[in-house]
C-alpha positions as CSV (number, residue, x, y, z in Angstrom):
1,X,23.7,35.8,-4.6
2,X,23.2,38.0,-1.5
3,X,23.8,37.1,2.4
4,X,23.5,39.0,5.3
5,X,23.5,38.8,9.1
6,X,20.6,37.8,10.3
7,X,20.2,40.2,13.8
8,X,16.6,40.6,14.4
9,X,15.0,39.6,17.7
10,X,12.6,37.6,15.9
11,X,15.7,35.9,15.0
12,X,18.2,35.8,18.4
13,X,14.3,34.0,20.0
14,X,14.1,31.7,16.6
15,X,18.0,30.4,17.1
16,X,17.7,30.4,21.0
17,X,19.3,26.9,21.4
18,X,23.1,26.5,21.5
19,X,25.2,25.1,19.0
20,X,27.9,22.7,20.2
21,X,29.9,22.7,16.3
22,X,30.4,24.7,13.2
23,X,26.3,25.8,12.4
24,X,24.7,27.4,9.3
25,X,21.5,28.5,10.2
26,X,19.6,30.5,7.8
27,X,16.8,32.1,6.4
28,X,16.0,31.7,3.1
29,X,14.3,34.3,1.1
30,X,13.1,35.4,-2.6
31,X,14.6,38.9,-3.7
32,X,12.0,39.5,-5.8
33,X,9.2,39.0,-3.3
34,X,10.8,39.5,-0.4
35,X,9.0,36.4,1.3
36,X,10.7,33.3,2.7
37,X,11.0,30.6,0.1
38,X,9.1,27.4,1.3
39,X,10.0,23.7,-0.1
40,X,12.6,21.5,-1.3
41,X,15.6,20.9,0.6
42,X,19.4,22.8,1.0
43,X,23.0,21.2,0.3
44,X,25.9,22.4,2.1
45,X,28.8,22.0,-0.4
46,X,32.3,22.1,0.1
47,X,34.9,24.5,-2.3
48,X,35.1,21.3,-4.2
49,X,30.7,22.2,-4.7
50,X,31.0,18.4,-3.0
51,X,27.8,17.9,-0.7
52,X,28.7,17.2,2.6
53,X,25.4,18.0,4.6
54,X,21.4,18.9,3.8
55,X,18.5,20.2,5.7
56,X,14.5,20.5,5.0
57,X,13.4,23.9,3.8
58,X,10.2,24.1,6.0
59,X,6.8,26.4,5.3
60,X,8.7,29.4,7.2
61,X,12.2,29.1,5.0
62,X,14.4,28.4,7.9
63,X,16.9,25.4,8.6
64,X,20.1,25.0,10.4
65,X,23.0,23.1,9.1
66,X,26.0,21.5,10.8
67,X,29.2,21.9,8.8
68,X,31.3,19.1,9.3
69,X,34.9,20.6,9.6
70,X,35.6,24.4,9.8
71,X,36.1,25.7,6.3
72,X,34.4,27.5,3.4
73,X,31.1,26.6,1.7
74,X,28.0,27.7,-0.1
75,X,24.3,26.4,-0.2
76,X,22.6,24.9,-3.1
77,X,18.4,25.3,-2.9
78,X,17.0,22.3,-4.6
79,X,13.2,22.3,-5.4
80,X,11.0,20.2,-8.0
81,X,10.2,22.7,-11.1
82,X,13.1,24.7,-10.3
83,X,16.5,25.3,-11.2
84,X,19.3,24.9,-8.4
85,X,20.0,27.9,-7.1
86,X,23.8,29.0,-5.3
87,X,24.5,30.9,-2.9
88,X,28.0,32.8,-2.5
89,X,30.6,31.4,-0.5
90,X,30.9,32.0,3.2
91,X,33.3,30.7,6.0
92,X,32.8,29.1,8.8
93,X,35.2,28.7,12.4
94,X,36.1,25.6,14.5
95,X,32.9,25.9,16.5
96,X,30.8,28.9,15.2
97,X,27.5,29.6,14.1
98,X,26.4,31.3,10.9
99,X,23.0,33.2,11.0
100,X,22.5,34.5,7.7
101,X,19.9,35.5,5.2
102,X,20.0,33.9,1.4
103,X,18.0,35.4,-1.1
104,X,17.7,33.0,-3.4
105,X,16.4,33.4,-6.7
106,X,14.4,30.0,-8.6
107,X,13.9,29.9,-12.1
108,X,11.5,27.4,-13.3
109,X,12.5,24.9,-15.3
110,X,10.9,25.1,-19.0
111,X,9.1,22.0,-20.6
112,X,7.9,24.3,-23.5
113,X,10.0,22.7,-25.7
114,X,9.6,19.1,-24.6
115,X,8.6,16.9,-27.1
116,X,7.0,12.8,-27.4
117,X,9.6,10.6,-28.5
118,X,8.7,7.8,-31.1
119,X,6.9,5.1,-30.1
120,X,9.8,3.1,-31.1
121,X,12.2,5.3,-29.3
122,X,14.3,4.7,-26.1
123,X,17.0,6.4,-25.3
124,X,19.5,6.5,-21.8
125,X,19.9,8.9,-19.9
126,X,23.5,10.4,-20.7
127,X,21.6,10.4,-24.6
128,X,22.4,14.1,-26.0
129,X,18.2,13.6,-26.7
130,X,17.2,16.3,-23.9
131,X,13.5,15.4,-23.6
132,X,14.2,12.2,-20.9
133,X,17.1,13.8,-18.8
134,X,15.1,16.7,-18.3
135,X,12.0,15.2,-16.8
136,X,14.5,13.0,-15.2
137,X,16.1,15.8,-13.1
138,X,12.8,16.9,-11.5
139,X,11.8,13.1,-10.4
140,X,15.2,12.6,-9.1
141,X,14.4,15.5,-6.4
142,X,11.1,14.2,-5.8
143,X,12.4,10.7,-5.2
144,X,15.3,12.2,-3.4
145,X,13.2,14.1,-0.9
146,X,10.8,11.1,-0.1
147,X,14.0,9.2,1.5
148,X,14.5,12.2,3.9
149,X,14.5,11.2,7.7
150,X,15.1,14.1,9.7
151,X,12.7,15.6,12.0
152,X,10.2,18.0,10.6
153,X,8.3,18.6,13.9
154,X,5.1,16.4,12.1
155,X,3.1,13.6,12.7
156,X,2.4,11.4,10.1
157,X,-0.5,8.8,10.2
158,X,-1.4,6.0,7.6
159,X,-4.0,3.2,6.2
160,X,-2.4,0.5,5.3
161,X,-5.0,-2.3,4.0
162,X,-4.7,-6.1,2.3
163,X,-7.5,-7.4,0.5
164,X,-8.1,-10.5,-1.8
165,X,-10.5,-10.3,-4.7
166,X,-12.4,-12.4,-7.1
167,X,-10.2,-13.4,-10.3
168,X,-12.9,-12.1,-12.3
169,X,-14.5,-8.7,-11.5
170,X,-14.0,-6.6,-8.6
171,X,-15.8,-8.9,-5.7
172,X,-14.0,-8.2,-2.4
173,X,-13.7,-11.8,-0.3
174,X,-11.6,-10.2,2.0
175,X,-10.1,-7.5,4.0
176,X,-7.9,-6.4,6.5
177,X,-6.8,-2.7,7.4
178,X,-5.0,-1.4,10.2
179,X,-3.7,2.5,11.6
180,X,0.1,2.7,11.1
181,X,2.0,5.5,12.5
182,X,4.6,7.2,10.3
183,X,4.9,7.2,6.1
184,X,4.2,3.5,5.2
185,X,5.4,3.7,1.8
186,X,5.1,1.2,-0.9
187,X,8.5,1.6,-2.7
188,X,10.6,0.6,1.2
189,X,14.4,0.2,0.3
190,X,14.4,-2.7,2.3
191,X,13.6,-4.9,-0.8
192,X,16.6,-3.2,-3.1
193,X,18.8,-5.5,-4.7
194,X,16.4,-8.2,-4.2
195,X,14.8,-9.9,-7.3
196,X,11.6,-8.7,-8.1
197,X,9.7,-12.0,-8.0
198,X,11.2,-14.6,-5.7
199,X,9.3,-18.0,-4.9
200,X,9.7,-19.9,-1.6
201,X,10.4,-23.0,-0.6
202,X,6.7,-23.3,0.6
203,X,5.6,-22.5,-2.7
204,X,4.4,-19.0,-2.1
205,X,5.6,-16.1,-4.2
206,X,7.1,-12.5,-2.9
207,X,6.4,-9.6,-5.3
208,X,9.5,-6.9,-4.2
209,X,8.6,-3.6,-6.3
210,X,11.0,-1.2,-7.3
211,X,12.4,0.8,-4.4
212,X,13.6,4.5,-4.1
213,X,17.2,3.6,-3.9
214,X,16.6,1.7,-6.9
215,X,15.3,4.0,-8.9
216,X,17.7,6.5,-8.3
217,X,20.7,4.0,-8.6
218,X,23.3,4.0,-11.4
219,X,22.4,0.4,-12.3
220,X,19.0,2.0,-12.8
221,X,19.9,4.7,-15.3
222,X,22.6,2.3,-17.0
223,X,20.6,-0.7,-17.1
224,X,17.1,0.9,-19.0
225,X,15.9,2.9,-21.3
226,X,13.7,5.8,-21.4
227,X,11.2,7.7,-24.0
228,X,8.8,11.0,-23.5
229,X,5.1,10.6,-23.9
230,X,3.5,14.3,-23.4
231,X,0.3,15.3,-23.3
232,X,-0.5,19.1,-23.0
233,X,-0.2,19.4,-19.3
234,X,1.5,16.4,-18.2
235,X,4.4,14.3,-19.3
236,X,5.5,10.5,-18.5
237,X,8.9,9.3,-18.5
238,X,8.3,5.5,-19.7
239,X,11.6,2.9,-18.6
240,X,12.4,-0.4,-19.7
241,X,14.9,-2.8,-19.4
242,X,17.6,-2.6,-22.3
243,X,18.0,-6.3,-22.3
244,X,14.6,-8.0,-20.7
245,X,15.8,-12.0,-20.6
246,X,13.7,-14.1,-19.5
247,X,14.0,-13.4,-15.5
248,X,11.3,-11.5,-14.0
249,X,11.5,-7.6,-14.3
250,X,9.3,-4.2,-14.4
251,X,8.6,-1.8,-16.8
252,X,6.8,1.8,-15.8
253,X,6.6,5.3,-16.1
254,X,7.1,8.3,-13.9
255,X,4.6,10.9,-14.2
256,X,5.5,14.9,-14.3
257,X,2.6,17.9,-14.0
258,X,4.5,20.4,-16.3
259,X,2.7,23.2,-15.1
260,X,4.8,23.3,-11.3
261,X,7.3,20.4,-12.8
262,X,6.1,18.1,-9.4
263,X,6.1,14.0,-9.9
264,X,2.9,13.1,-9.5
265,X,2.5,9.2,-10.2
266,X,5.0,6.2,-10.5
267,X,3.3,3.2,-12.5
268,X,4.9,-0.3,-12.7
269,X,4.3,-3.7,-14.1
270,X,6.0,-7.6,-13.7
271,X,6.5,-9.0,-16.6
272,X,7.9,-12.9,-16.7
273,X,5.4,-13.7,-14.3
274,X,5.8,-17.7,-12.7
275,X,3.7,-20.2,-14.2
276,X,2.0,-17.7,-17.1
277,X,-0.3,-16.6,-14.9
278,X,-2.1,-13.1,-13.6
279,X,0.7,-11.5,-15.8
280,X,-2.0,-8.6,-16.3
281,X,-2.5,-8.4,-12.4
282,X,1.0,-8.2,-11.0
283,X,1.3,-4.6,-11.2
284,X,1.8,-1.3,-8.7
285,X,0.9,2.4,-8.4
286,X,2.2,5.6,-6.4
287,X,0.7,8.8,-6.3
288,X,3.1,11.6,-4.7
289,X,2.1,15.0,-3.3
290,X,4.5,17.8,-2.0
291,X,4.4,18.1,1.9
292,X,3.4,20.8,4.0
293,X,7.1,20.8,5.3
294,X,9.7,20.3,2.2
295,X,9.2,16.3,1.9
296,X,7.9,15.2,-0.9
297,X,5.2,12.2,0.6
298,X,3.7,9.0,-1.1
299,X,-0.2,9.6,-0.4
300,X,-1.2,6.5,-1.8
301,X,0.7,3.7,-3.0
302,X,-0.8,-0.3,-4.2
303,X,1.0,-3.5,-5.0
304,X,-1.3,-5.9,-6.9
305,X,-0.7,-9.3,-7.6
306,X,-2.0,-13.2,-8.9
307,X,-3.0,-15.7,-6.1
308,X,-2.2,-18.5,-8.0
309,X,-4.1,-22.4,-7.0
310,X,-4.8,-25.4,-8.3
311,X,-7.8,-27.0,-9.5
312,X,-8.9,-30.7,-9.8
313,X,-6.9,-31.5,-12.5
314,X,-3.6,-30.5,-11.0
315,X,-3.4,-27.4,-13.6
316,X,-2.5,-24.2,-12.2
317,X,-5.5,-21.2,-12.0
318,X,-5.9,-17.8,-11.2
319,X,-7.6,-18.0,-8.0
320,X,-8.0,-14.4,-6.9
321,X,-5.6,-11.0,-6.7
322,X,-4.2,-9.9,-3.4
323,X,-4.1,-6.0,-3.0
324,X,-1.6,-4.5,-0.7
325,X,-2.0,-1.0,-0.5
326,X,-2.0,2.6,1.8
327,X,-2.6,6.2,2.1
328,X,-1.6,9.1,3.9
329,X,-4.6,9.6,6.1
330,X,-3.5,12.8,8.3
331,X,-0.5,14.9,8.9
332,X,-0.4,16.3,12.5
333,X,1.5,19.9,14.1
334,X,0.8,19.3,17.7
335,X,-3.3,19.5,18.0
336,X,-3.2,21.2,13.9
337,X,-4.5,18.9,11.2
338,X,-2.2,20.2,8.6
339,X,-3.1,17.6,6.0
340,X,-6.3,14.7,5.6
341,X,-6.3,12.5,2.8
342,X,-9.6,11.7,1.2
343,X,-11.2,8.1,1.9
344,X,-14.0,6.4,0.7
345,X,-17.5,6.4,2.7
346,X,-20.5,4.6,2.8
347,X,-23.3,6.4,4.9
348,X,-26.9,5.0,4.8
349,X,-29.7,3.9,7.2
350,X,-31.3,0.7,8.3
351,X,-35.0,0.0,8.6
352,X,-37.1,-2.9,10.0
353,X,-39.0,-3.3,6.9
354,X,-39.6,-1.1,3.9
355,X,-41.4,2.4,4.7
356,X,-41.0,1.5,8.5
357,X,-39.0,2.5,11.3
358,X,-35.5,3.5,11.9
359,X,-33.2,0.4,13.8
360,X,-31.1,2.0,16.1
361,X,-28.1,-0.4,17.4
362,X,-27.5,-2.5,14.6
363,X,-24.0,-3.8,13.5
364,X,-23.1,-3.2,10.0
365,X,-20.5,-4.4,8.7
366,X,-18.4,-5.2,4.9
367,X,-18.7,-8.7,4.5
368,X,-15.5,-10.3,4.2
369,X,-13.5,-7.4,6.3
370,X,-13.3,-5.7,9.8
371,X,-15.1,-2.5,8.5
372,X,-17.9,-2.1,10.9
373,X,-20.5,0.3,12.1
374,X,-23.6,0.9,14.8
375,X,-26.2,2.6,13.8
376,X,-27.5,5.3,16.0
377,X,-31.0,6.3,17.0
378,X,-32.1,7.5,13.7
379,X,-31.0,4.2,12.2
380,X,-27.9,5.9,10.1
381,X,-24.3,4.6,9.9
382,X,-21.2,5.6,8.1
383,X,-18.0,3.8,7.4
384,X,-15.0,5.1,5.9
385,X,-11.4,3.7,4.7
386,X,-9.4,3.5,1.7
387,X,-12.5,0.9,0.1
388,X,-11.8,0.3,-3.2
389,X,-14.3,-2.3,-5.0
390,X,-17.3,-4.5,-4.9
391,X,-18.1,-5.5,-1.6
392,X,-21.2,-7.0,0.3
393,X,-23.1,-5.0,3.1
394,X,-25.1,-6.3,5.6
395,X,-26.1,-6.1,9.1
396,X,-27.5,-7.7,12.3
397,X,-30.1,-6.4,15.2
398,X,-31.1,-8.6,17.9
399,X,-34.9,-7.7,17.1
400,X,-34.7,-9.1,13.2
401,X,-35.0,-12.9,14.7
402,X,-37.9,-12.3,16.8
403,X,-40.1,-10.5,13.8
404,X,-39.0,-13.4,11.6
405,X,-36.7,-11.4,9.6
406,X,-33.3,-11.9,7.5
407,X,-30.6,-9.2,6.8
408,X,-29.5,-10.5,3.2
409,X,-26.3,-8.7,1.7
410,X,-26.6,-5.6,-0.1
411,X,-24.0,-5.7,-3.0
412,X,-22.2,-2.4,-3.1
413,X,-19.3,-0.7,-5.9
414,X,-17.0,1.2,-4.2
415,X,-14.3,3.9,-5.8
416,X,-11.5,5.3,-3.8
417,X,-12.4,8.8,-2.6
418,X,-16.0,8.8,-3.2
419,X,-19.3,8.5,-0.6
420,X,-22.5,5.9,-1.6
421,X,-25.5,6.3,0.6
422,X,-27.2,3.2,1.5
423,X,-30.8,2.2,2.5
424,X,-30.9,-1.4,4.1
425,X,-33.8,-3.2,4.8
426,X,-34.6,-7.1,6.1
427,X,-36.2,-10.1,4.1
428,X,-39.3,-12.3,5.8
429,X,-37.9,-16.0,6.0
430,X,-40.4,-16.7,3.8
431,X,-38.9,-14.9,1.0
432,X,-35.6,-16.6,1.9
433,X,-37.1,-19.9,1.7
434,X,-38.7,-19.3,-1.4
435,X,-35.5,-18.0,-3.0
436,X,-34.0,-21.5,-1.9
437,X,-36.9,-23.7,-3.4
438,X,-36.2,-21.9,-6.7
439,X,-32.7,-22.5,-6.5
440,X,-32.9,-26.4,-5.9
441,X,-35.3,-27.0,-8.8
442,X,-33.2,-28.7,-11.5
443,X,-33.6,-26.1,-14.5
444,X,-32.0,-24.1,-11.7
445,X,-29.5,-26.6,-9.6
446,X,-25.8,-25.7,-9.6
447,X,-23.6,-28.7,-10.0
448,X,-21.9,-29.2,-6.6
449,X,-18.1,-30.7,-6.9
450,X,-18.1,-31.4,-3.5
451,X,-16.7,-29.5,-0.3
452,X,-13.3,-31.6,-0.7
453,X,-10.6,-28.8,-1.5
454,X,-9.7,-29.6,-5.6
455,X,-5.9,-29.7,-4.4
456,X,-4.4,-32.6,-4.0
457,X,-1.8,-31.2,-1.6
458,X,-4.5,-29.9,0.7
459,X,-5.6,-33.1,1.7
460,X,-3.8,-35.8,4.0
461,X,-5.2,-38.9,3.4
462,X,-5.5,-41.9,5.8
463,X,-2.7,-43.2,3.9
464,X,-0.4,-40.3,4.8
465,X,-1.5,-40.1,8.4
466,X,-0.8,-44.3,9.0
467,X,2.4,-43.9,7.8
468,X,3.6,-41.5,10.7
469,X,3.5,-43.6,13.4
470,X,3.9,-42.6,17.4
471,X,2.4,-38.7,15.9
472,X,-0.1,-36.4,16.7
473,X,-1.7,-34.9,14.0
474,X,0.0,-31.0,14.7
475,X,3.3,-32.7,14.3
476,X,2.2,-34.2,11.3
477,X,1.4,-31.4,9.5
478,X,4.5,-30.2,10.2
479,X,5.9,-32.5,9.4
480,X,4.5,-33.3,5.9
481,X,2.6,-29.8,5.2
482,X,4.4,-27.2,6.8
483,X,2.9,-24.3,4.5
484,X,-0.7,-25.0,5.8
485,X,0.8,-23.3,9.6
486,X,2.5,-20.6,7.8
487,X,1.2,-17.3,6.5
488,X,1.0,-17.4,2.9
489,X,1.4,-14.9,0.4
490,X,2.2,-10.9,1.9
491,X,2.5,-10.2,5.4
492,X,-1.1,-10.3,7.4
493,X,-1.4,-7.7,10.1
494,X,-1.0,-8.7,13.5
495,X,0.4,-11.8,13.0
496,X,-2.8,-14.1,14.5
497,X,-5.2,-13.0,12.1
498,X,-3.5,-15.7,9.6
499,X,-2.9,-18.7,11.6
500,X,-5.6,-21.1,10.7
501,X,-8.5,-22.3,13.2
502,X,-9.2,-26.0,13.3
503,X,-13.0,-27.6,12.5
504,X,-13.8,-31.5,13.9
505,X,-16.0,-32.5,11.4
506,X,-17.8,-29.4,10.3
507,X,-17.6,-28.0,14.2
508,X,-15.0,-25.3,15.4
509,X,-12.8,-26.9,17.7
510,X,-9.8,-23.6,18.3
511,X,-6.5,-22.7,17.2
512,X,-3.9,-25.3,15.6
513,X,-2.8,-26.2,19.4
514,X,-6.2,-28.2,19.4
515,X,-4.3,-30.4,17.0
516,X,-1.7,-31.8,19.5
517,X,-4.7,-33.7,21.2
518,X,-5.7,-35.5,18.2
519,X,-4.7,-39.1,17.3
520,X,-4.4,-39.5,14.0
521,X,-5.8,-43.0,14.4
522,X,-8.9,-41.5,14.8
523,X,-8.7,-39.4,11.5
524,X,-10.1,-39.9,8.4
525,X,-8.8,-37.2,6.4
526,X,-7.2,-33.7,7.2
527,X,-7.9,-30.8,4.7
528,X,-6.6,-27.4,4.6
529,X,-8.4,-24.3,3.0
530,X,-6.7,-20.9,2.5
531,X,-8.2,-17.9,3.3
532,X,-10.7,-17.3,-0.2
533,X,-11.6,-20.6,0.1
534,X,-12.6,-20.7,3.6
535,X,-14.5,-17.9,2.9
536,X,-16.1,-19.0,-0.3
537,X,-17.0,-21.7,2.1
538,X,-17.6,-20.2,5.2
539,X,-18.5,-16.8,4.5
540,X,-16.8,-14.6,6.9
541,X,-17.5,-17.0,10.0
542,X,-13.4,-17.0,10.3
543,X,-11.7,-14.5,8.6
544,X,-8.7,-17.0,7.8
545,X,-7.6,-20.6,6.8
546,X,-9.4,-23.5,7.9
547,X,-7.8,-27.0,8.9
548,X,-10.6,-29.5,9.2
549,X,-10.3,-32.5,10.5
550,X,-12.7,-35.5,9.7
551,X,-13.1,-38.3,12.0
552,X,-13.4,-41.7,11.0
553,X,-16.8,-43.3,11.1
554,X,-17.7,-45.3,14.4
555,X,-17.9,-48.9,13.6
């Protein structure tokens, strides 16, 4: 390959700043088009072609190096769909700096001959079978260029959400979202090594999905198997464990577009899930996309998993999934919007009653989250995030009590990335209360178990209270139910949105400090309600677990 000196004045402003050690800095460039050669990333190898330093390739084809001892080396240009390319060998001096120009030729990596292996069929990596290990080399320098850290001169800007849902279908009960700066991604390295499934003390259960570094471990390739399944534009590279046991573990595939060779989508599933449950819901996703600056970025990324209770009879049930999730909402160059990821939005309008008037100020919000909206003086709204689902919509005016009105929820099916347009209008009270009547005839009537929670453990009886003597009832819990002040299940954001609030007897009475002011003398019975629960309960009155306390009946 060809270098040269790189002299131009567009290059002496470019390379302005001093260099305090031995510097490569370089353009790189395609001989056959004579245009700087965007993407991927550059190795600085040693004579021993042993990689001692790497650098982005941005958008304009220029990086800088630093070599760590004076000596002789050549770059290596890595990029997905590509073959490495080498340049010659060059010296650098104690202290100098390189400008040079590389050109560079890619050849692209052919998949013509790329075949499905049999169903039955998986092979490792080191197999002479070439079908995996190809596909392989291309993920491993996507993967690769997502754990880059260096500066890029970007802003990157990210929707991170939770959300429980309904066991069965996709009923939202709750959400919570939040504005994270950086690339939240899914796969953090923080959990490698770490088993997969790990249950607490407190009885909750930590899903850790597969990180990077795992994936691109030795362990990794020498501990599963892999087989081809190609279609006629894509391939997936499908992994398993060689020897599964009976410990939790993950299978999945890693998805390749074999027109431009880029990893598009990394799919994963638990098996050997605790207590047999919500096996088919412990599962994760992660869509990739190549960045406007050499990274390669995780644009959205999901964890999904089984919230496990128990029901009256002391027998373990599905009670809902938990979603953890995000997406690369916008990438920033100074005041540029270089990238925006596409959300979901509802848009709509709200009237007083049908055919009338627009309702200018009214709060809309998704039930069961902290998406909200104000209409403006033609009565529209719009909401956006990374919605995924079935969620209730509703809204509240001032105005509706004093025309005898009643915003009822307005159910609503949501799919990432696409807009639904709304129109929604109040009920008379009448209409409500005649809803109700029907409801309480008999032919009609719901069987009601009670408002007692069904588990045993989130009660404390009179029994357990008397036999803590000299206590306040906060010290008691912790005493005997130190899960119900702890957040259960993933991570909440903020902290305080999980810590329960405390009820006296159906009323709110604050925080969980309100419970170091009651004697347990005066208590009945304490129960706890997690967060679907209280909002099966409560609605979205609270927006987290409930500890209510009920007093014992004045004699």
């Amino acid at each position: 390959m060809v270098f040269r000196p790189l002299f131009s004045a567009f290059a002496l402003f470019l390379w302005s700043v001093p260099s305090t050690a031995q510097t490569v800095r370089a353009l790189i460039m395609d001989p056959t088009t004579g245009a700087p050669t965007p993407g991927g990333y550059i190795l600085l190898l040693d004579e021993a072609d042993s990689e001692v330093a790497r650098a982005l390739n941005g958008e304009d084809g220029l990086l800088a190096i630093r070599a760590p001892v004076p000596g002789t080396y050549r770059l290596a240009s890595v990029r997905v769909g590509f073959h490495p390319s080498f340049s010659d060998p060059f010296s650098v001096d104690e202290g100098e700096t390189v400008d040079m120009i590389f050109d560079l030729a890619h050849e692209p990596v052919d998949f013509s001959g790329l075949a499905s292996s049999g169903r039955n069929v998986c092979v490792a990596l080191d197999d002479p079978t070439q079908g995996p290990r190809t596909l392989w080399m291309e993920i491993t320098k996507a993967l690769t260029a997502t754990q880059w850290t260096g500066r890029d001169g970007l802003e990157y800007y990210s929707l991170v959400y939770e959300r429980d849902v309904a066991p069965a279908g996709r009923r939202v009960l709750m959400e919570q979202n939040r504005v994270a700066q950086g690339l939240v991604l899914q796969t953090n390295d923080e959990t490698d090594g770490q088993p997969f499934i790990v249950i607490r003390a407190d009885g909750g259960i930590v899903y850790n999905p597969p990180s990077t570094a795992m994936l691109l471990s030795e362990p990794f390739v020498r501990d599963y198997c892999f087989r081809v399944e190609r279609t006629a534009d894509a391939a997936a590279l499908h992994f398993e464990p060689r020897a599964p046991g009976e410990e939790p573990g993950i299978v999945g595939s890693l998805s390749v577009d074999l027109q431009t060779g880029h990893l598009t989508t990394f799919t994963y599933r638990f098996f050997n899930v605790p207590f047999g449950l919500g096996e088919e819901e412990a599962h994760g996703m992660v869509s990739f996309i190549p960045g406007p600056s050499g990274r390669w970025l995780a644009d959205e990324w999901v964890l999904q998993t089984p919230l496990v209770g128990v029901d009256d009879d002391e027998q373990y049930v599905l009670a809902g999934v938990h979603h953890l999730g995000g997406q690369l909402a916008t990438v920033v160059r100074g005041e540029e919007i270089v990238y925006s990821g596409p959300l979901t939005e509802v848009t709509g309008v709200v009237l007083d009653a049908p055919n009338g008037s627009a309702l200018a100020g009214a709060e809309v919000e998704l039930v069961g989250t902290n998406y909200t909206a104000t209409t403006d003086e033609a009565g529209n709204f719009r909401i956006t995030g990374p919605l995924d689902g079935e969620y209730g919509v509703t809204f509240n005016h001032p105005m509706l009590d004093s025309l005898g009105l009643f915003p009822p929820d307005t159910v609503v099916v949501l799919d990432g990335g696409q807009q639904r347009t709304l129109a929604l209008l109040p009920m008379a009270r009448a209409d409500v209360l005649r809803d109700l009547v029907e409801e309480l005839q008999p032919e009609n009537r719901i069987v009601d178990r009670g408002h007692r929670p069904l588990r045993t453990r989130n009660v404390l009886t009179r029994e357990h209270l008397a036999s803590m003597k000299d206590l306040m009832c906060l010290e008691i819990i912790q005493r005997l139910r130190p899960d119900w002040l702890r957040n259960r299940g993933a991570v909440s954001f903020g902290g305080a949105i999980s810590d329960p609030v405390v009820l006296r007897n159906g009323q709110y009475a604050g925080t969980i400090g309100v419970l170091d002011a009651i004697n347990p003398d005066e208590v009945d019975e304490i129960w706890y309600f997690s967060r679907i629960d209280a909002t099966q309960r409560w609605g979205t009155r609270f927006g987290r677990p409930v500890i209510e306390v009920h007093y014992r009946a004045r004699r």
